[in-house]
DRENPA-3360 file (N, C-alpha, C; in nm, 2 decimals, always signed):
BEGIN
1 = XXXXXXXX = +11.92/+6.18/+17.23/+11.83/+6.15/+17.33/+11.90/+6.11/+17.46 ~ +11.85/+6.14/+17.58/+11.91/+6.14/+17.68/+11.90/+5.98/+17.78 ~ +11.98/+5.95/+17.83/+11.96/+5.79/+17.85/+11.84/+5.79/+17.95 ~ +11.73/+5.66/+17.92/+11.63/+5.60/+17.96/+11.69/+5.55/+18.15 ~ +11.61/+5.61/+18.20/+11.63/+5.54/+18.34/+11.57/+5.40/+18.32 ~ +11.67/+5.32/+18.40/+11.58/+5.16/+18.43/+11.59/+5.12/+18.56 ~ +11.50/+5.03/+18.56/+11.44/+5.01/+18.73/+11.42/+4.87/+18.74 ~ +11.45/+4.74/+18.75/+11.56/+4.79/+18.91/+11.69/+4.73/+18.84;
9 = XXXXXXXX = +11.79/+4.78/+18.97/+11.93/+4.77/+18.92/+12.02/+4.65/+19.03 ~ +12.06/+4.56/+18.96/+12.09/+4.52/+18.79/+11.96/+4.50/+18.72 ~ +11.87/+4.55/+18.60/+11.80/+4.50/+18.55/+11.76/+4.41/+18.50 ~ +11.66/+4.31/+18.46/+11.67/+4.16/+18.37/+11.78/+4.17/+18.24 ~ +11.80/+4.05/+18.26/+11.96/+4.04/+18.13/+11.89/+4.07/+18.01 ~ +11.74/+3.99/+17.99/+11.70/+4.01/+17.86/+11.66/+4.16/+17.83 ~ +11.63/+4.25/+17.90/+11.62/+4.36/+17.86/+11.68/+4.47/+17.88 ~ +11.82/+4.44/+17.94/+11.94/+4.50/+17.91/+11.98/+4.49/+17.79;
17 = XXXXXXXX = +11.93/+4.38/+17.72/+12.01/+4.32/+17.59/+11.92/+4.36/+17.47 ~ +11.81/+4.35/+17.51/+11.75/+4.43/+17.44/+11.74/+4.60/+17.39 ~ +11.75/+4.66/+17.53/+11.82/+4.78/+17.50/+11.91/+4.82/+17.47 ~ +12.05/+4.73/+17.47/+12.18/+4.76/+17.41/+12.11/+4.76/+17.26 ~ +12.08/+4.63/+17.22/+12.07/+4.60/+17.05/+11.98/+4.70/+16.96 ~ +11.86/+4.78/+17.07/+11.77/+4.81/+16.98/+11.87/+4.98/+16.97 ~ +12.01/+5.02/+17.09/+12.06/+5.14/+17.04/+12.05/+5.23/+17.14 ~ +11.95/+5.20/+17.24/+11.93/+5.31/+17.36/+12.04/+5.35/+17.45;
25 = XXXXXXXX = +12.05/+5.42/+17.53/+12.15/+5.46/+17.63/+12.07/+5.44/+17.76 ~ +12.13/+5.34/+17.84/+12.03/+5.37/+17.98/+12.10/+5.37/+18.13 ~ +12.09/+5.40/+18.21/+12.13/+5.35/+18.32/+12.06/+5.33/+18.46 ~ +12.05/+5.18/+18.53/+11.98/+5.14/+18.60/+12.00/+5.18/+18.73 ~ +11.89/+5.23/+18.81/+11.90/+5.28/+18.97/+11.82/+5.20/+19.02 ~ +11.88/+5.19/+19.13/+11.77/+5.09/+19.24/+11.67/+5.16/+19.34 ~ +11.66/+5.36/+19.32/+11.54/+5.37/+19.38/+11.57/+5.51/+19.35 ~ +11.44/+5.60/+19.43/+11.42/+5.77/+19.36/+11.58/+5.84/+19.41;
33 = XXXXXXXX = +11.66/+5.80/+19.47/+11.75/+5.90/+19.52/+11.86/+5.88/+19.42 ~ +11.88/+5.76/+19.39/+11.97/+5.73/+19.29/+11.92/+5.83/+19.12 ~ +11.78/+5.81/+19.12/+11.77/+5.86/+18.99/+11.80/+5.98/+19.01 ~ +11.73/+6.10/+19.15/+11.82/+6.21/+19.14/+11.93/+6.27/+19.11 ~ +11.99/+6.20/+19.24/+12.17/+6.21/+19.18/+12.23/+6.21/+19.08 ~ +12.18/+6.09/+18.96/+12.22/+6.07/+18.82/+12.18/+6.22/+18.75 ~ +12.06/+6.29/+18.76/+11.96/+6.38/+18.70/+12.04/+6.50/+18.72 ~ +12.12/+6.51/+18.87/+12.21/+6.70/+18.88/+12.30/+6.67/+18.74;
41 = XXXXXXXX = +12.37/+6.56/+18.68/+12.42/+6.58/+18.60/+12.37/+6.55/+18.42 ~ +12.26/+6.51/+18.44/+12.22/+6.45/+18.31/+12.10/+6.42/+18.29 ~ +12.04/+6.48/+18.25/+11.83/+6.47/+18.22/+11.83/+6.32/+18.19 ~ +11.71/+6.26/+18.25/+11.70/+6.15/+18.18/+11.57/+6.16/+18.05 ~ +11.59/+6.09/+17.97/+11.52/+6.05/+17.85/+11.32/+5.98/+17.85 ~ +11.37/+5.90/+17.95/+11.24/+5.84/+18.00/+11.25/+5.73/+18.10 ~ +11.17/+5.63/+18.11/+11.20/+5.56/+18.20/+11.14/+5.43/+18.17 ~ +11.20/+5.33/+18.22/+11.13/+5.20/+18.19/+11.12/+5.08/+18.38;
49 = XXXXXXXX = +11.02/+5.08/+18.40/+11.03/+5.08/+18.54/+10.96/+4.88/+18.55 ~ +11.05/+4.83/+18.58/+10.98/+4.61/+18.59/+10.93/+4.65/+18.68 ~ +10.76/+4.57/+18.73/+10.73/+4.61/+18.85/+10.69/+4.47/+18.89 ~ +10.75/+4.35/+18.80/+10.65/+4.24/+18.84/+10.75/+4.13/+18.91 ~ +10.86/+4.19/+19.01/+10.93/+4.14/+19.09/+10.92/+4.18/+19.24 ~ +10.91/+4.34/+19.23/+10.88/+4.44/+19.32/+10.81/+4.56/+19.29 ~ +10.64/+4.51/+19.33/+10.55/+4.65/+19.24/+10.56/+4.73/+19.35 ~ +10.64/+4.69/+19.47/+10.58/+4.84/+19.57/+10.70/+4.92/+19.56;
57 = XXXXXXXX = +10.81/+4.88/+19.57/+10.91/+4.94/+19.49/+10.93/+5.03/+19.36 ~ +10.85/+4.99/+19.28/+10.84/+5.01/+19.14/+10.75/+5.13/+19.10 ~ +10.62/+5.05/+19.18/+10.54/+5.20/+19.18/+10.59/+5.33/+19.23 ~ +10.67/+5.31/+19.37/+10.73/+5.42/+19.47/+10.79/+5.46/+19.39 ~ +10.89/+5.44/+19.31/+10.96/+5.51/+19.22/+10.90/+5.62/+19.06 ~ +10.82/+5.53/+19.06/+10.74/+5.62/+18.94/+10.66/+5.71/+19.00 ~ +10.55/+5.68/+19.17/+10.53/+5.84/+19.18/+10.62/+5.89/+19.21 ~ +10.74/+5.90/+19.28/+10.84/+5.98/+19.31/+10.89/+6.04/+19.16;
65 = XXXXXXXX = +10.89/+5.98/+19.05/+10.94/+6.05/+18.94/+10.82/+6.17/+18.86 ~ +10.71/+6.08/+18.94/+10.57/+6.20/+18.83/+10.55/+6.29/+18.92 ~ +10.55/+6.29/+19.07/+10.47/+6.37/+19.18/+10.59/+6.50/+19.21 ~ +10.72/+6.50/+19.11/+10.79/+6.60/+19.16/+10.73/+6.74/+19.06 ~ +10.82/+6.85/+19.06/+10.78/+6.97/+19.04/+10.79/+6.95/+18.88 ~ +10.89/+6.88/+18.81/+10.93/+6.83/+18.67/+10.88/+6.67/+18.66 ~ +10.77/+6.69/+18.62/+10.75/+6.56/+18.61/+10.83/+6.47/+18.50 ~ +10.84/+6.32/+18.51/+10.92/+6.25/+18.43/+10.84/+6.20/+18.33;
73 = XXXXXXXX = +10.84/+6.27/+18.21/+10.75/+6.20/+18.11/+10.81/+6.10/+18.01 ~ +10.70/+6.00/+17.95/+10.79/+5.89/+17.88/+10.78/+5.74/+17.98 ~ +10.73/+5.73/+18.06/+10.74/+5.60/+18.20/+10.67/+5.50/+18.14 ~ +10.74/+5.39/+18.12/+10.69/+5.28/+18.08/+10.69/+5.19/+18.19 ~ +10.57/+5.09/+18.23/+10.61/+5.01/+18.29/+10.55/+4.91/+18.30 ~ +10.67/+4.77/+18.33/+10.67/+4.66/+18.26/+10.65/+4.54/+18.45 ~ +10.52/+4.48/+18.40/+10.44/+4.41/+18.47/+10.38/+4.27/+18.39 ~ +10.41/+4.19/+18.50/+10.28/+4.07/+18.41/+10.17/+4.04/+18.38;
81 = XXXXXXXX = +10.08/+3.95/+18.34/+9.94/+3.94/+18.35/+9.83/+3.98/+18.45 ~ +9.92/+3.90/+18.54/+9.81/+3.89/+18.69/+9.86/+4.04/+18.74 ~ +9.90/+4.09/+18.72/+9.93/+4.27/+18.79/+9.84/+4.37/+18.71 ~ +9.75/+4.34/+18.64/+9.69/+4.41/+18.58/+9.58/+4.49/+18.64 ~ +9.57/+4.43/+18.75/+9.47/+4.49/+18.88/+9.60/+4.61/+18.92 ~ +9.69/+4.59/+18.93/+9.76/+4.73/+19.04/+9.80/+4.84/+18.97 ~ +9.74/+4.81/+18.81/+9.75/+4.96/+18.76/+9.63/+5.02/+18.79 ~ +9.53/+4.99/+18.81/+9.44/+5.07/+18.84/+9.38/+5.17/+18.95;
89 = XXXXXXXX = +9.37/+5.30/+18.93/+9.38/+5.44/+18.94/+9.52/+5.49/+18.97 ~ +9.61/+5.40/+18.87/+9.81/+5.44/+18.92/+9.81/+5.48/+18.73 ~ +9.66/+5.56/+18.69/+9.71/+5.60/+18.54/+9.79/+5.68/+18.53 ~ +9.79/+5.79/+18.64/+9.88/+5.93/+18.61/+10.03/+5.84/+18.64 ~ +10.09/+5.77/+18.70/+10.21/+5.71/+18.70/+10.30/+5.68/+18.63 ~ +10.25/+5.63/+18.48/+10.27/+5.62/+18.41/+10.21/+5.64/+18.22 ~ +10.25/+5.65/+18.11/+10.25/+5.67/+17.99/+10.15/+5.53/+17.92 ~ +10.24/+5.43/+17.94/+10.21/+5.30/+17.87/+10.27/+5.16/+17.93;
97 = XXXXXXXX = +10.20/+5.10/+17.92/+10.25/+4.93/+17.95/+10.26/+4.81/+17.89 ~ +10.37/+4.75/+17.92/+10.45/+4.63/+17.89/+10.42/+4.54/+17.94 ~ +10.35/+4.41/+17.85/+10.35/+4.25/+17.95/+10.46/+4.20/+17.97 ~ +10.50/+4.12/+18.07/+10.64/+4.04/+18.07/+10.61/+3.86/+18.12 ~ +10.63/+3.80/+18.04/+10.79/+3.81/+17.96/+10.72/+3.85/+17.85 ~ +10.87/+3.95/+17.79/+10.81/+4.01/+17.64/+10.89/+4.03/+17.53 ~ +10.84/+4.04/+17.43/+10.87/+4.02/+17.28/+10.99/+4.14/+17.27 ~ +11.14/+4.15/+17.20/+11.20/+4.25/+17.20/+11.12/+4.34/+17.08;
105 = XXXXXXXX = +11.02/+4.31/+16.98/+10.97/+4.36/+16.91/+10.89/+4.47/+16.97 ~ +10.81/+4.41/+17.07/+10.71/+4.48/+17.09/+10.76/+4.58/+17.18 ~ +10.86/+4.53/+17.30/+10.87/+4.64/+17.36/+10.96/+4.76/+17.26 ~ +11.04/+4.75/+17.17/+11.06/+4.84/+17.10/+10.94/+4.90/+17.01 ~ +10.86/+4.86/+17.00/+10.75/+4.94/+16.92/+10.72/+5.00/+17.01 ~ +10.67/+5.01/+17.12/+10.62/+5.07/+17.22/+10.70/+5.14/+17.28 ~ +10.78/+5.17/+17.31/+10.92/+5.28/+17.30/+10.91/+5.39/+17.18 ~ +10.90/+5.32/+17.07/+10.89/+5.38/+16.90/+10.78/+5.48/+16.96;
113 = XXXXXXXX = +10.68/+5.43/+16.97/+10.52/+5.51/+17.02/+10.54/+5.61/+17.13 ~ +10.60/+5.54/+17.24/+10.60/+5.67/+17.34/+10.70/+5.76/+17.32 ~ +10.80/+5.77/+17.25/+10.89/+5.87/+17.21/+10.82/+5.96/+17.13 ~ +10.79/+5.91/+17.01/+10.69/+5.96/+16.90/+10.59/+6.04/+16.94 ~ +10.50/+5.98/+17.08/+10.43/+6.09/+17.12/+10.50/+6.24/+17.19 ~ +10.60/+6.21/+17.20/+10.64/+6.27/+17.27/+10.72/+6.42/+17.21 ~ +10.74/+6.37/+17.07/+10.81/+6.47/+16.96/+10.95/+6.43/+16.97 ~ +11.00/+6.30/+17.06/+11.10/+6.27/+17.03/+11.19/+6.18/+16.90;
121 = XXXXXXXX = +11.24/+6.20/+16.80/+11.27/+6.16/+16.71/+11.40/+6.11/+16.72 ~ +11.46/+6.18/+16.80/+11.62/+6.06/+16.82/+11.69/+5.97/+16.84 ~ +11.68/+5.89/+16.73/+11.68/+5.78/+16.79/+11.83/+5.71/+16.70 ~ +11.87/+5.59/+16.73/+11.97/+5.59/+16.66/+11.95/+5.47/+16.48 ~ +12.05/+5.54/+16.43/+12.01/+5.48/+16.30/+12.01/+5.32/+16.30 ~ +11.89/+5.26/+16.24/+11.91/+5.11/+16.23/+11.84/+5.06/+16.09 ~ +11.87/+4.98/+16.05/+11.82/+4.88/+15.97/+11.75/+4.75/+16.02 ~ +11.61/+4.77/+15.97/+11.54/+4.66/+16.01/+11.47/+4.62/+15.88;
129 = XXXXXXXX = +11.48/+4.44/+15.92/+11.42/+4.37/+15.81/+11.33/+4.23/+15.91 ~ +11.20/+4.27/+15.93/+11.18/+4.14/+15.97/+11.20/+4.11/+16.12 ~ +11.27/+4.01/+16.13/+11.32/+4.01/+16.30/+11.46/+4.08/+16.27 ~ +11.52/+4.08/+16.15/+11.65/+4.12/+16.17/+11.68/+4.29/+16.21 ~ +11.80/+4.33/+16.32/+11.74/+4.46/+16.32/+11.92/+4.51/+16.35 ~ +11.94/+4.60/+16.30/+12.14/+4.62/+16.28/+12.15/+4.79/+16.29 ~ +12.24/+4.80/+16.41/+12.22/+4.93/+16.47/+12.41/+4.97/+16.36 ~ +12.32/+5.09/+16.31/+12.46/+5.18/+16.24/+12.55/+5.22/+16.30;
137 = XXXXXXXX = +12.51/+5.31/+16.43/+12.58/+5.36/+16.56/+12.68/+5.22/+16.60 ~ +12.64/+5.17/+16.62/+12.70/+5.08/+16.70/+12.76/+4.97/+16.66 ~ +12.71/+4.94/+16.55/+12.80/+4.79/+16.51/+12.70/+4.67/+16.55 ~ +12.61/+4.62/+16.59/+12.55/+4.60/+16.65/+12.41/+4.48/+16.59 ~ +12.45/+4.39/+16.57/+12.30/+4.31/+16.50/+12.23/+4.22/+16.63 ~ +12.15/+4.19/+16.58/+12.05/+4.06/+16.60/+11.95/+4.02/+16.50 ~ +11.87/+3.94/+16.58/+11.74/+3.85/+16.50/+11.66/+3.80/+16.60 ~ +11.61/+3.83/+16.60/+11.47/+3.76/+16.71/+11.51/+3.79/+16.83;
145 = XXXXXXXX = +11.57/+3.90/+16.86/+11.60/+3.93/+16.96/+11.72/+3.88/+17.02 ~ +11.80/+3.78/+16.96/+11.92/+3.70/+16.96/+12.00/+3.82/+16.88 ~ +12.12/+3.85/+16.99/+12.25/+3.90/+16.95/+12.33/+3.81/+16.85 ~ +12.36/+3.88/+16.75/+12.50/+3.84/+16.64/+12.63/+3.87/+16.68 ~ +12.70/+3.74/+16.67/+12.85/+3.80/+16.72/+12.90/+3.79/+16.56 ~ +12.92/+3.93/+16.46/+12.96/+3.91/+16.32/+13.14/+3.97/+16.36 ~ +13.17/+3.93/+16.20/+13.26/+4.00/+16.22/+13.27/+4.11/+16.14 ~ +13.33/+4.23/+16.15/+13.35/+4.37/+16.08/+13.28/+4.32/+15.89;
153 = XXXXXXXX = +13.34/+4.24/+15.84/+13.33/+4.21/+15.68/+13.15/+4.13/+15.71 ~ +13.14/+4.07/+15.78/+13.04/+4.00/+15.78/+12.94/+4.09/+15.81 ~ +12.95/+4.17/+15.89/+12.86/+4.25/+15.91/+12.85/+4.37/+15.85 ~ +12.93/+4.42/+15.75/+12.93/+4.51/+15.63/+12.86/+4.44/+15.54 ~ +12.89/+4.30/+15.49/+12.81/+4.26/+15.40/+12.66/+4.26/+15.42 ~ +12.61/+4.17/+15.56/+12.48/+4.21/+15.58/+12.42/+4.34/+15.59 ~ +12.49/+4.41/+15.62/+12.45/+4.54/+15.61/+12.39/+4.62/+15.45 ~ +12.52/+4.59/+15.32/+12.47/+4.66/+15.20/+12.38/+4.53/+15.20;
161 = XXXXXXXX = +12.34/+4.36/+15.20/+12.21/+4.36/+15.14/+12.08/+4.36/+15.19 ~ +12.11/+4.38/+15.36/+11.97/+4.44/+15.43/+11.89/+4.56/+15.38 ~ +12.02/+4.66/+15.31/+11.96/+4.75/+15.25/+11.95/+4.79/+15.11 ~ +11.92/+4.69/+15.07/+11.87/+4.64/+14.93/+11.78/+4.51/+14.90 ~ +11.68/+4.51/+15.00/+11.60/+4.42/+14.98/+11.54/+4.39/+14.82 ~ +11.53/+4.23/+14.79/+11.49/+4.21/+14.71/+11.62/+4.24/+14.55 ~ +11.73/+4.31/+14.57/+11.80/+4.35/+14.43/+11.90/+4.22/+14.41 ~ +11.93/+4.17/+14.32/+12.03/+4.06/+14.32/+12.17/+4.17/+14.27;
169 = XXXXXXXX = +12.26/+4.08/+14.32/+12.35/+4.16/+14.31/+12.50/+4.01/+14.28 ~ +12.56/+4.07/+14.20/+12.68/+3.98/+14.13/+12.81/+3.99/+14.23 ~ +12.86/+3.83/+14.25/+13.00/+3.84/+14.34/+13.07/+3.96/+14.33 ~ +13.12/+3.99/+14.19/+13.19/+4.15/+14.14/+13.12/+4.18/+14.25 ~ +13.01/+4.30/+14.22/+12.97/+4.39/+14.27/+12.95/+4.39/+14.40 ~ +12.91/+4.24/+14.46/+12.96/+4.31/+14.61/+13.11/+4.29/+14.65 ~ +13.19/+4.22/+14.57/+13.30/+4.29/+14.64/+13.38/+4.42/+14.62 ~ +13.32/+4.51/+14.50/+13.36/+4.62/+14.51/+13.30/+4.67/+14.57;
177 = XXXXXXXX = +13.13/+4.67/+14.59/+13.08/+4.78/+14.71/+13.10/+4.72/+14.83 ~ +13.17/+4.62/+14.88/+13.17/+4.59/+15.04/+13.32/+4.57/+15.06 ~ +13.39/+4.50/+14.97/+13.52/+4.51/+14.97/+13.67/+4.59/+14.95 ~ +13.57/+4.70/+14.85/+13.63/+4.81/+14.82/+13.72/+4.82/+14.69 ~ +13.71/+4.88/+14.61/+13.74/+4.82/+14.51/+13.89/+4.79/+14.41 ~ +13.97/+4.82/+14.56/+14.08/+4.81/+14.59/+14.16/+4.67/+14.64 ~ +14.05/+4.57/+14.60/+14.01/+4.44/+14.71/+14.05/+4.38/+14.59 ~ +14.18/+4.25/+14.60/+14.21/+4.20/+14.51/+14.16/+4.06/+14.50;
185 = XXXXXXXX = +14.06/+3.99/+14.62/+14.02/+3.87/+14.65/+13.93/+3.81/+14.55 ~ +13.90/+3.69/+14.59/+13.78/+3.65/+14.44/+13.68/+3.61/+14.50 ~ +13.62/+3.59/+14.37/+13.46/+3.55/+14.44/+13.41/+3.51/+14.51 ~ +13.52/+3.37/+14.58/+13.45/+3.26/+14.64/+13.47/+3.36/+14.83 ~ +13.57/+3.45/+14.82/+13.58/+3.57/+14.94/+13.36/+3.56/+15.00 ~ +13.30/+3.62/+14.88/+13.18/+3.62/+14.91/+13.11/+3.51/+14.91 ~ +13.12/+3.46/+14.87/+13.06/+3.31/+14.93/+13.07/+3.28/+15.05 ~ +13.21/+3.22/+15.13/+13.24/+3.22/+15.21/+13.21/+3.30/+15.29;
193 = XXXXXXXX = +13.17/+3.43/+15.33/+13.10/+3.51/+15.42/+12.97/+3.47/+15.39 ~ +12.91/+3.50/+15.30/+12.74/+3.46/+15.28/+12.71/+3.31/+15.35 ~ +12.82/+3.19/+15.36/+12.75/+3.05/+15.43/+12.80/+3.09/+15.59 ~ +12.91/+3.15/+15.61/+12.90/+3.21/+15.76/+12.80/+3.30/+15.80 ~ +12.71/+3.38/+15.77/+12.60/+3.46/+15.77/+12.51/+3.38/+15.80 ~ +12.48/+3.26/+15.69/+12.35/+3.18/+15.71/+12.36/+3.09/+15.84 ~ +12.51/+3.07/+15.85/+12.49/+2.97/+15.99/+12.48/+3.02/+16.11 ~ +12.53/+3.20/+16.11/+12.52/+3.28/+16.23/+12.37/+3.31/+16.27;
201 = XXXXXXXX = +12.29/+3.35/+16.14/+12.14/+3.38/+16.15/+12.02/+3.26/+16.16 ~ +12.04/+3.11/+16.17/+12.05/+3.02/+16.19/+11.96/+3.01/+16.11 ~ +11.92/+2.85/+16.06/+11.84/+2.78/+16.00/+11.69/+2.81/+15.98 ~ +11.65/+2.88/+16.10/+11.52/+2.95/+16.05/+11.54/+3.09/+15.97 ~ +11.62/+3.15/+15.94/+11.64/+3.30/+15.91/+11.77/+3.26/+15.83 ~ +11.83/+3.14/+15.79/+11.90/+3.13/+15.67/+11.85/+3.19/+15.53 ~ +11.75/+3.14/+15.51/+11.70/+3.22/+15.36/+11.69/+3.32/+15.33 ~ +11.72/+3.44/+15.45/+11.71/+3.58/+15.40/+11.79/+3.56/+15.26;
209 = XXXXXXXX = +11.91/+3.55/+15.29/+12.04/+3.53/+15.18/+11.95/+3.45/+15.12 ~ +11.96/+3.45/+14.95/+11.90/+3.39/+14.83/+12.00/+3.34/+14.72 ~ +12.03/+3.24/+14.72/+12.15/+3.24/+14.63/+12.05/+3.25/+14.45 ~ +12.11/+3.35/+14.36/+12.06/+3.35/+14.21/+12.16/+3.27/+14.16 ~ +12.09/+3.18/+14.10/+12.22/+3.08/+13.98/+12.24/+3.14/+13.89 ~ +12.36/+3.16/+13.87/+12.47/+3.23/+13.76/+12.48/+3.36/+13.77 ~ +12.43/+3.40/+13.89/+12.41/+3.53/+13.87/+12.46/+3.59/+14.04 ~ +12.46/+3.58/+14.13/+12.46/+3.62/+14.26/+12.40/+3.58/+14.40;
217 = XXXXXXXX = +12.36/+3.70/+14.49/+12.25/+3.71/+14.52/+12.18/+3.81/+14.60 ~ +12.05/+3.77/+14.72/+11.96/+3.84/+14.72/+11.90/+3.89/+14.86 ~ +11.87/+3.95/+14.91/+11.85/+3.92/+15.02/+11.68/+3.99/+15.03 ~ +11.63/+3.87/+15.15/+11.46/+3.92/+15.15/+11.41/+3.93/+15.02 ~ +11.28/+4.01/+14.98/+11.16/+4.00/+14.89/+11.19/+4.16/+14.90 ~ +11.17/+4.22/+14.71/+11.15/+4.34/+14.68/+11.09/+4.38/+14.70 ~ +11.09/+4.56/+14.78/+11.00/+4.62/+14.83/+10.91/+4.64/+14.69 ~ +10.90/+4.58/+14.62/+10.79/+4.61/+14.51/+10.74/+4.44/+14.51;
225 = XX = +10.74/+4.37/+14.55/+10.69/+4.27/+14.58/+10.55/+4.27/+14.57 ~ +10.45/+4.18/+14.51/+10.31/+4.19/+14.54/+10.26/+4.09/+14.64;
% end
């Protein structure tokens, strides 16, 4: 997929950060000539346009991106409550809209949606559980929209039991599947990452991890769960 234009530049921290974590590629211009320029070399993907700083700006930019001969399809644009009056008759402008301040959930669902309509399916591989959501491409975790600073082991481990919700699994076994089974360490190796995990994903989102007595552990509820 080709990188998402964003509007305006520098864009809000939180949804720079959101877009790094959820995987996207974007880059922010501060008005239609800048997006041109970027465009002789590289299509853009879509667009995500804040208008609730600068809507006359904001909007100028999105008709400038719909009213050309290639229209830009994909234009999201992110406004607050009380702006809900200045979308009105600006439908062709845009695709879909964003309240702000906003949930990184939702604005990624809504991204999910307008790609989807779009027949775009490229997207990059992630694992999601919950709030927790860990980009493959990249290396890359959070939780509630809060970035993880893991380290390489730490984040391999979350990784095999993000994707094995619900299976318990024995110290052995994950240190041959995460440690490799070349790995001459002992048990307490996994331990010791599993209570760094819990303190990284903090106190509310500790219990993903499930410790089984005598036996391992678990992460989240089986997808056969009733």
């Amino acid at each position: 997929m080709e990188p998402l234009l964003v509007f305006p530049d520098p864009p809000p921290p939180e949804l720079a950060q959101s877009l790094d974590l959820a995987g996207y590629a974007w880059k922010s211009v501060a008005n239609a000539v800048v997006a041109e320029e970027h465009e002789r070399e590289h299509s853009w993907g879509g667009a995500i346009i804040v208008a609730d700083q600068d809507p006359d700006a904001a909007f100028s930019l999105a008709r400038a991106l719909r009213k050309r001969s290639n229209p830009l399809e994909g234009v999201l644009v992110m406004l607050n409550g009380g702006q809900l009056n200045q979308l009105e008759l600006r439908d062709d402008l845009y695709d879909d809209f964003c309240l702000t301040p906003f949930q990184p959930r939702e604005l990624e669902a809504r991204l999910n949606h307008l790609f989807w309509k779009q027949g775009q399916g490229n997207r990059p591989d992630l694992i999601a559980y919950g709030d927790l959501v860990l980009n493959i491409e990249t290396y890359q975790a959070g939780i509630g929209g809060r970035p993880l600073d893991l380290t390489y082991m730490e984040y391999e481990l979350l990784k095999f039991l993000a994707s094995h919700p619900g299976k318990v699994f024995t110290r052995e076994t994950l240190l041959s599947r995460v440690w490799g089974y070349d790995y001459f360490g002992g048990a307490r190796t996994v331990d010791v990452h599993v209570r760094r995990l819990r303190s990284k994903l903090g106190e509310e989102h500790a219990g993903l991890i499930q410790t089984v007595r005598s036996v391992g552990y678990s992460f989240g509820q089986s997808r056969w769960s009733l």
